[in-house]
TORLUM-938400 format. One line per field, with one value per residue: residue number from 1; residue in one letter; chain; x, y, z of N, C-alpha, C, CB in turn. Coordinates in steps of 0.05 Angstrom, whole numbers. Glycine has a CB too. Layout:
N
num	[NUM;...]
residu	[A;...]
chaine	[A;...]
n.xx	[X;...]
n.yy	[Y;...]
n.zz	[Z;...]
ca.xx	[X;...]
ca.yy	[Y;...]
ca.zz	[Z;...]
c.xx	[X;...]
c.yy	[Y;...]
c.zz	[Z;...]
cb.xx	[X;...]
cb.yy	[Y;...]
cb.zz	[Z;...]
end
This chain:
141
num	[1;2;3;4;5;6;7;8;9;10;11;12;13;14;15;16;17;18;19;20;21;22;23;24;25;26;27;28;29;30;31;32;33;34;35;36;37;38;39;40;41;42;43;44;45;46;47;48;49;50;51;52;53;54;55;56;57;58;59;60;61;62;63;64;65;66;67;68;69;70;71;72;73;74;75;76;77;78;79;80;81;82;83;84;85;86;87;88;89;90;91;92;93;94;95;96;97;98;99;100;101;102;103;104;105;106;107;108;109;110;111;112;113;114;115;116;117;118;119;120;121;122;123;124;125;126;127;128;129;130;131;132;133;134;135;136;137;138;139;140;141]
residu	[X;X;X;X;X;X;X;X;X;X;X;X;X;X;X;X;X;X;X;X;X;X;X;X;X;X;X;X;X;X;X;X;X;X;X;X;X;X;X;X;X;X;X;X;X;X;X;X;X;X;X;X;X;X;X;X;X;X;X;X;X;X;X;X;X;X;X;X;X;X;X;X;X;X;X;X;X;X;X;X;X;X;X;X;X;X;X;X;X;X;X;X;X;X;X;X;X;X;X;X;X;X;X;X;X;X;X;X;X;X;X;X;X;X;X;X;X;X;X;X;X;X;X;X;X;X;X;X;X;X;X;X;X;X;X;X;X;X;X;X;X]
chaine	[A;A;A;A;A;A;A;A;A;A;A;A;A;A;A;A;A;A;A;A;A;A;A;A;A;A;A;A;A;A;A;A;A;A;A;A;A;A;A;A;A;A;A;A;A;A;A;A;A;A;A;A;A;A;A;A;A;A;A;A;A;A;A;A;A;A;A;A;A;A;A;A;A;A;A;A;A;A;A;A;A;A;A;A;A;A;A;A;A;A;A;A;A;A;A;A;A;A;A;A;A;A;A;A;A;A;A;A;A;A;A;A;A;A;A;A;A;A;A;A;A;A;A;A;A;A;A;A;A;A;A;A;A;A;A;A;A;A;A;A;A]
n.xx	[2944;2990;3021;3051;3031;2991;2961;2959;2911;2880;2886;2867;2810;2798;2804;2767;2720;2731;2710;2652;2615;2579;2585;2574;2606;2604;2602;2650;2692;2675;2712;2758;2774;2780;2751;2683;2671;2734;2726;2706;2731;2776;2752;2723;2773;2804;2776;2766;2816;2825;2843;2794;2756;2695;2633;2603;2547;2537;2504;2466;2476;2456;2394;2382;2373;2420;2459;2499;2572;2614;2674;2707;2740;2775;2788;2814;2790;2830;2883;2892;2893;2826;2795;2806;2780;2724;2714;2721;2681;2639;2637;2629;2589;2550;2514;2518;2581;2618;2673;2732;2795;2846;2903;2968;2987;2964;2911;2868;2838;2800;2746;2695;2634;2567;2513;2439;2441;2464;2440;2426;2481;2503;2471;2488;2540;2540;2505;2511;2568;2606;2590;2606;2646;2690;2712;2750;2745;2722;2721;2683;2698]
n.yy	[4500;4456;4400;4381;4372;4345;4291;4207;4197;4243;4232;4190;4199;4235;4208;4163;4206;4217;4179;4166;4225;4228;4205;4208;4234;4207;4154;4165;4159;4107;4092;4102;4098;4136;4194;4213;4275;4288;4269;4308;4358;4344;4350;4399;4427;4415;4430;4483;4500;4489;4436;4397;4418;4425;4388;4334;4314;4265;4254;4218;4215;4187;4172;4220;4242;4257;4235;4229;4234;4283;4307;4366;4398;4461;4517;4590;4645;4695;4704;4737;4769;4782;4758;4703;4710;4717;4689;4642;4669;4654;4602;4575;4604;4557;4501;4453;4450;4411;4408;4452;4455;4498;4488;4487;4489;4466;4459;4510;4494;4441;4419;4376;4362;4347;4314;4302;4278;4256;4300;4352;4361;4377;4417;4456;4457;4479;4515;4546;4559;4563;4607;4646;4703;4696;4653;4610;4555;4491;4419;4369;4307]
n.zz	[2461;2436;2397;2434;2477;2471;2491;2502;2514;2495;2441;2427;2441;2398;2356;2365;2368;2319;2286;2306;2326;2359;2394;2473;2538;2569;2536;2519;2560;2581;2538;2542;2585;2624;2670;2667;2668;2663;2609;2587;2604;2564;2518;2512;2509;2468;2429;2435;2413;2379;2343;2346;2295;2282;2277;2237;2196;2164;2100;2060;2006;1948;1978;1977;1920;1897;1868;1824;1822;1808;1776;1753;1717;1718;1675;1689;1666;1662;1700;1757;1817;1827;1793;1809;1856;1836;1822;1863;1897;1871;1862;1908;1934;1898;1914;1894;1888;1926;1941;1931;1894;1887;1837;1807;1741;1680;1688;1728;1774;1806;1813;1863;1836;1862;1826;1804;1756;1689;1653;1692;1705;1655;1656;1696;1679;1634;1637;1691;1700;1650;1628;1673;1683;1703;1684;1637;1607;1612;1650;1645;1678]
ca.xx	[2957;3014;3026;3060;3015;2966;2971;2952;2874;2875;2894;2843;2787;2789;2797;2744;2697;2732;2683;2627;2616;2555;2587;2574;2625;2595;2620;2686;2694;2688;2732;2790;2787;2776;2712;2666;2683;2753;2740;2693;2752;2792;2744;2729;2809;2808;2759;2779;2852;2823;2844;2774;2739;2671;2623;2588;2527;2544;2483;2461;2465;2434;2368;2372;2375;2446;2472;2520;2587;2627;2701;2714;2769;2767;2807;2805;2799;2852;2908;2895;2879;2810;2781;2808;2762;2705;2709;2720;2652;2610;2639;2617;2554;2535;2513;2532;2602;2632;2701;2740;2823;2873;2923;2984;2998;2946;2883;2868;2816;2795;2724;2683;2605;2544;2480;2427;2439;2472;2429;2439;2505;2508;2459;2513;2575;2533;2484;2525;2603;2619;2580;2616;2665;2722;2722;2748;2747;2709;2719;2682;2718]
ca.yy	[4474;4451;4380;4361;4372;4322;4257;4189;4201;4255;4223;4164;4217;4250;4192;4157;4228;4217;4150;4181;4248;4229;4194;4228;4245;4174;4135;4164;4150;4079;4070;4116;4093;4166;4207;4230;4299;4284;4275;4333;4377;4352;4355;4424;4442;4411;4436;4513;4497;4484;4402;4394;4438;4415;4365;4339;4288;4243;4252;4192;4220;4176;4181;4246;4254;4273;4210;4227;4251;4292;4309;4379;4414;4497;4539;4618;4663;4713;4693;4750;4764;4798;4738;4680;4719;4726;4654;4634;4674;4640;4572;4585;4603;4540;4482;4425;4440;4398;4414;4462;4459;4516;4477;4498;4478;4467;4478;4525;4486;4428;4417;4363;4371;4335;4329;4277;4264;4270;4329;4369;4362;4395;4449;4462;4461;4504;4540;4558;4549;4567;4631;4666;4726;4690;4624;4602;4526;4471;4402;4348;4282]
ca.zz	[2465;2421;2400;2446;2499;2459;2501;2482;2519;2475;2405;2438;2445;2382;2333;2370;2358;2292;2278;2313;2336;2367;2418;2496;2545;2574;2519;2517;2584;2581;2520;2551;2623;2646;2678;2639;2670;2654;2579;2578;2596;2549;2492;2509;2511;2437;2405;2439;2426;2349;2350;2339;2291;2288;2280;2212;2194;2132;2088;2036;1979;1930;1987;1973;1888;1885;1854;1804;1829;1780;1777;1734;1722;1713;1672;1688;1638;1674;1716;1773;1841;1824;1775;1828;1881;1837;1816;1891;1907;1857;1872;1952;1939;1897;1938;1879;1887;1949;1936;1901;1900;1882;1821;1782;1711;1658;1695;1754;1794;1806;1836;1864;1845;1864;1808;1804;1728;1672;1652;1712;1703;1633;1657;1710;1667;1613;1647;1714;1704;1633;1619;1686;1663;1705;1675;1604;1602;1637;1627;1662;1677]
c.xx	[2972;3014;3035;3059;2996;2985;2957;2930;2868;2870;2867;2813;2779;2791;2770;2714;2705;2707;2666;2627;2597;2563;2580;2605;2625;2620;2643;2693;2701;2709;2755;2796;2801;2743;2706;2670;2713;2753;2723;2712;2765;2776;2735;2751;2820;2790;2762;2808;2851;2837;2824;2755;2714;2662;2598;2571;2538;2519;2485;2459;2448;2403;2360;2377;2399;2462;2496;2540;2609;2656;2705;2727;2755;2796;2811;2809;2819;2868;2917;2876;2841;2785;2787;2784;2729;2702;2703;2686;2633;2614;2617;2590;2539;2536;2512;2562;2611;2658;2712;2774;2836;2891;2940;2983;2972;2920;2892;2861;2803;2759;2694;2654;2587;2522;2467;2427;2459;2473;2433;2457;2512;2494;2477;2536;2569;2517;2503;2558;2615;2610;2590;2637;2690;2727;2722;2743;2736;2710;2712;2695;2704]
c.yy	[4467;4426;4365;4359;4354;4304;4239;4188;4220;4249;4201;4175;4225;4227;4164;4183;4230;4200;4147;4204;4253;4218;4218;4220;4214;4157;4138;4156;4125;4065;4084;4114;4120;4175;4213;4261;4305;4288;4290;4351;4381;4351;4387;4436;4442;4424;4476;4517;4492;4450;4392;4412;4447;4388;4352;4318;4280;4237;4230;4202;4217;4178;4207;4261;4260;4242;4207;4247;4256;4298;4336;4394;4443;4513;4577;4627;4682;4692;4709;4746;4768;4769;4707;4690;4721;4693;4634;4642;4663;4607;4565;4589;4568;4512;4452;4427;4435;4408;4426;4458;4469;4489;4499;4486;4478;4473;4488;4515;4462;4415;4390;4367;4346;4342;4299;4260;4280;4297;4347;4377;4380;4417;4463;4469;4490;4524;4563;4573;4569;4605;4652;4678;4705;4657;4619;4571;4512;4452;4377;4318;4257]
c.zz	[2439;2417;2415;2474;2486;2473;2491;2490;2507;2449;2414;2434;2416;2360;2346;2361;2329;2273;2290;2332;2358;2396;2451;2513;2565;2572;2520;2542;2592;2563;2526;2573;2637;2652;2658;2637;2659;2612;2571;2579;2572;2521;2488;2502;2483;2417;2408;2434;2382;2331;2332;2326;2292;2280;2248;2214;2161;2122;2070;2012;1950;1944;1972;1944;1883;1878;1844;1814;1811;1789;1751;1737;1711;1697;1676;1665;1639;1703;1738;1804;1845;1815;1787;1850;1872;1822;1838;1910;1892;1855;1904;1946;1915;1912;1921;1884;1917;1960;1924;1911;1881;1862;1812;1757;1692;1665;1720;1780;1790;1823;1833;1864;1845;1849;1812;1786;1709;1657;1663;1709;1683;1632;1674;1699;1648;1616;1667;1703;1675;1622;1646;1676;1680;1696;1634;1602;1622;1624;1652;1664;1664]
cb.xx	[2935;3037;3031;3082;3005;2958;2970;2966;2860;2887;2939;2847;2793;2804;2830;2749;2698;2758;2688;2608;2614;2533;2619;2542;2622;2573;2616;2705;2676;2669;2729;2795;2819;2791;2703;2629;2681;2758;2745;2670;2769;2816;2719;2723;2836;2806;2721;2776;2866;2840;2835;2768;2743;2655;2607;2603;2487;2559;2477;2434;2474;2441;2369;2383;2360;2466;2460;2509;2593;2612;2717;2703;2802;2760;2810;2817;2778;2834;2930;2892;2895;2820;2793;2843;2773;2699;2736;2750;2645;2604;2677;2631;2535;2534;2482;2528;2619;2636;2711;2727;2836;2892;2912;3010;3011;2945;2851;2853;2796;2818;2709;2691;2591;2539;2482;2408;2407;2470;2411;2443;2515;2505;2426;2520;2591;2523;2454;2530;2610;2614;2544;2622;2662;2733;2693;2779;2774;2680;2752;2660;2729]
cb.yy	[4452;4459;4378;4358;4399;4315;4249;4165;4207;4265;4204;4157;4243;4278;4177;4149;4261;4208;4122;4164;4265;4213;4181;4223;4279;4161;4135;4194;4155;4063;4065;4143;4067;4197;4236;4228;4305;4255;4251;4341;4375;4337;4334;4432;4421;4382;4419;4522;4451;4512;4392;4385;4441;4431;4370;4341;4298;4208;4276;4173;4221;4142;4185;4262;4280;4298;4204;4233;4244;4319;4273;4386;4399;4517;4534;4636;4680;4747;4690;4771;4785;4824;4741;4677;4753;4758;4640;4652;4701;4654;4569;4625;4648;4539;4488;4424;4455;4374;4403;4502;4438;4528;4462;4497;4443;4444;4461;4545;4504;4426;4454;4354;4394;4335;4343;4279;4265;4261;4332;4362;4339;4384;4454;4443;4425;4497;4524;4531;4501;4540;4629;4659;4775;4696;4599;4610;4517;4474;4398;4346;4273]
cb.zz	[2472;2432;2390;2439;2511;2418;2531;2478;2550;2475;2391;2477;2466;2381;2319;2399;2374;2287;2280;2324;2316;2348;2415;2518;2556;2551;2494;2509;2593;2579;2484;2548;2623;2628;2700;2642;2696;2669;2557;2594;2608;2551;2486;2524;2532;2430;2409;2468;2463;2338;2382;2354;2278;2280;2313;2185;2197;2138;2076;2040;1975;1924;2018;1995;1879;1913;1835;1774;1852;1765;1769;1724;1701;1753;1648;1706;1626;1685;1699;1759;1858;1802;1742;1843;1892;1825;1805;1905;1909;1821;1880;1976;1920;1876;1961;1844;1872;1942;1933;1891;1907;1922;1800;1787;1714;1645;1698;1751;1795;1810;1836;1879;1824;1887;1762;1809;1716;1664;1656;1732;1701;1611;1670;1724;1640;1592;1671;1740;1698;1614;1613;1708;1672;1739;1694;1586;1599;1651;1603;1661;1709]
end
């Protein structure tokens, strides 16, 4: 499916599953003034059609110790395909960083981590981050 086969019970459907995912085929039903079978098709057609990729829970973070949300930038120590991939695999496997994003110009990388404290944070930058062979510079925000 192509954009411009998205109709407006479409765009209706999916930014409603945008502001809860949880909703059933029910709910959409009554707020799109179609069947419920109706917007079961088309949520299947979106989400096989890649529209809709999946579906996430919004954790509390402070419930759950991760409090302090950091902002640090990455410099590589090499500027190749080899030391982006082995930076990219040891990003992925840790489960503080949220976010990482590809830059040009002064730094390489930009990445969003989650710690519960200040501490954390500097066992992270100095324990994890700075002692890997593909990283020269780290600088938290």
């Amino acid at each position: 499916m192509d954009e411009a086969r998205i109709d407006q019970f479409d765009r209706k459907i999916m930014a409603l599953l945008q502001g809860d995912a949880r909703l059933t085929n029910n709910d959409l039903s009554e707020r799109v003034n179609l069947s419920a079978s109706q917007c079961s098709r088309r949520r299947q057609r979106l989400e096989e059609d890649g529209f809709i990729k999946g579906y996430r829970a919004v954790l509390d973070r402070d419930k759950l110790g991760f409090s302090l949300v950091n902002v640090i930038s990455v410099t590589l120590a090499t500027h190749n395909r080899d030391n982006a991939r082995r930076f990219g695999e040891l990003v992925a496997r840790l489960p503080e960083v949220q976010e990482a994003h590809a830059l040009t110009g002064e730094m390489d990388y930009i990445l969003k981590v989650l710690t519960p404290d200040l501490k954390s944070l500097s066992e992270f930058v100095n324990g994890v981050l700075l002692p890997h062979e593909s990283v020269q510079h780290v600088k938290p925000a």
